[in-house]
C-alpha positions, 0 to 999 in steps of 0.5 A: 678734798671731801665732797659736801654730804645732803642728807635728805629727811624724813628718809635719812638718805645721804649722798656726796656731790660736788659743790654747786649742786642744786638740793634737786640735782642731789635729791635725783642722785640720792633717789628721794623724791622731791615734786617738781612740775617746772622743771627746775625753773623757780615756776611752780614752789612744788620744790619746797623744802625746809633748810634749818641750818643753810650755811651749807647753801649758797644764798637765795638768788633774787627768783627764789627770794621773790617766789618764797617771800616770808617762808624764805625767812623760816628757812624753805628753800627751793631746791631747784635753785639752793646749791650745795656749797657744803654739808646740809640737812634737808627736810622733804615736806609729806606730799599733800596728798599723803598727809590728807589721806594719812589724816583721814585714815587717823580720824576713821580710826579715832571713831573707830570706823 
């Protein structure tokens, strides 16, 4: 039996693992960084990630349900609650902090600063 690949974007880093791993267990395994302040405990959303295609997941348990609301319906998930059950492409989110100074390095160069 193969085991189920996480492939893990914008890195493109892909890891096996068994089934019922959470995306965040994977992520750790596959050394991609996915912000988590609560430890895996549906508590704080920094976990957030975007899931199109999630046939491979197990579906959203009630926390997750409740914390992500109407995302879960754009396909985010938490991925210290959405488990592998096979082969999924996972979307990692630019940390905010990043995305601010990359905007703000984008607009000093548009000006010419």
């Amino acid at each position: 039996m193969t085991l189920p690949e996480v492939t893990f974007l914008p890195d493109g880093k892909k890891i096996r693992v068994r089934p019922g791993t959470t995306l965040l267990d994977a992520g750790r395994h596959a050394r991609v960084t996915i912000r988590t302040r609560c430890g895996g405990k549906a508590a704080c959303l920094m976990c957030k990630v975007k899931v199109e295609e999630q046939s491979g997941l197990t579906p959203m348990n009630q926390p997750e349900q409740l914390k992500l609301g109407e995302q879960g319906a754009e396909g985010y998930r938490l991925a210290c609650q959405a488990r592998v059950r096979g082969d999924v492409t996972v979307i990692i989110p630019e940390d905010p902090l990043k995305a601010a100074v990359r905007a703000q390095l984008a607009r000093q160069a548009e000006d010419g600063i």
